[in-house]
C-alpha positions as CSV (number, residue, x, y, z in Angstrom):
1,X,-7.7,21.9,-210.4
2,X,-6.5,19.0,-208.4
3,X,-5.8,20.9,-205.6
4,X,-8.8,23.3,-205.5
5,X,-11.4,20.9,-207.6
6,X,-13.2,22.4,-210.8
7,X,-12.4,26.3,-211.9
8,X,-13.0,28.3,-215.0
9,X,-10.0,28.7,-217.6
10,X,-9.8,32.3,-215.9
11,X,-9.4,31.1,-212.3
12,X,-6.7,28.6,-213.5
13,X,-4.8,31.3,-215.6
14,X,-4.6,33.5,-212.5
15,X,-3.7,30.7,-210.0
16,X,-0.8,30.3,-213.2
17,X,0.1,34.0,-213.2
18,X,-1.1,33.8,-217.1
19,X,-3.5,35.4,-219.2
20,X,-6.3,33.2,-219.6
21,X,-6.0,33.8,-223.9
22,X,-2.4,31.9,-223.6
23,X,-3.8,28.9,-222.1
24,X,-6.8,28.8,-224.6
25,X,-4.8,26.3,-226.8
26,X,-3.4,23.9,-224.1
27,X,-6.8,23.5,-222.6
28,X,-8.3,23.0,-225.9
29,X,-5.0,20.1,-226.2
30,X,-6.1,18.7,-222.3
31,X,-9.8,18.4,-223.3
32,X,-8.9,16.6,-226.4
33,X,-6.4,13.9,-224.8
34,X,-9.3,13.8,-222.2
35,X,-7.2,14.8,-219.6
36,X,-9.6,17.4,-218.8
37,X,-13.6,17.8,-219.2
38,X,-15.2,21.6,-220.1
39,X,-19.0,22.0,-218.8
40,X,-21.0,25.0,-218.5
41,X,-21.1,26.8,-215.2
42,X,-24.4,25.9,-213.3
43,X,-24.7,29.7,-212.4
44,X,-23.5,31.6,-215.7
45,X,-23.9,29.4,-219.0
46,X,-21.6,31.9,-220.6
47,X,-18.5,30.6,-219.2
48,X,-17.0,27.3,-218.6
49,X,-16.1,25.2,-215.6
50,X,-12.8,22.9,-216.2
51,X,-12.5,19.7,-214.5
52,X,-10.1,17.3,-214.3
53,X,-10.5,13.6,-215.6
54,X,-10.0,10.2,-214.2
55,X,-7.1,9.6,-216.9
56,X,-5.9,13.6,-215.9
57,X,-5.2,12.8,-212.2
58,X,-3.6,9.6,-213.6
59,X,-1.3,11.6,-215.8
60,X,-0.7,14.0,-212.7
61,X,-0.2,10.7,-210.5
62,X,2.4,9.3,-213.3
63,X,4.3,12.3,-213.3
């Protein structure tokens, strides 16, 4: 996400070479510690755009 800006949990599960249901958990985890913010794609409501936060680039900057 910080290199290609928002993407749905799919798009970053591919870019991962994982299955988008094994990263279900650890997004849930990043949108709790607002590291990262969900919305709702502009084009299909059904899925979900992920973003990152100012306190997730932060943390990436930190680390």
């Amino acid at each position: 996400m910080r290199r290609h800006g928002a993407a749905t949990p799919g798009e970053v599960a591919a870019a991962e070479r994982q299955r988008p249901q094994s990263l279900t958990r650890v997004f849930a985890e990043l949108e709790s510690d607002g590291l990262i913010a969900r919305t709702a794609d502009g084009a299909d409501r059904r899925q979900s755009v992920l973003t990152l936060t100012a306190e997730g680039l932060r943390a990436l900057e930190r680390d």
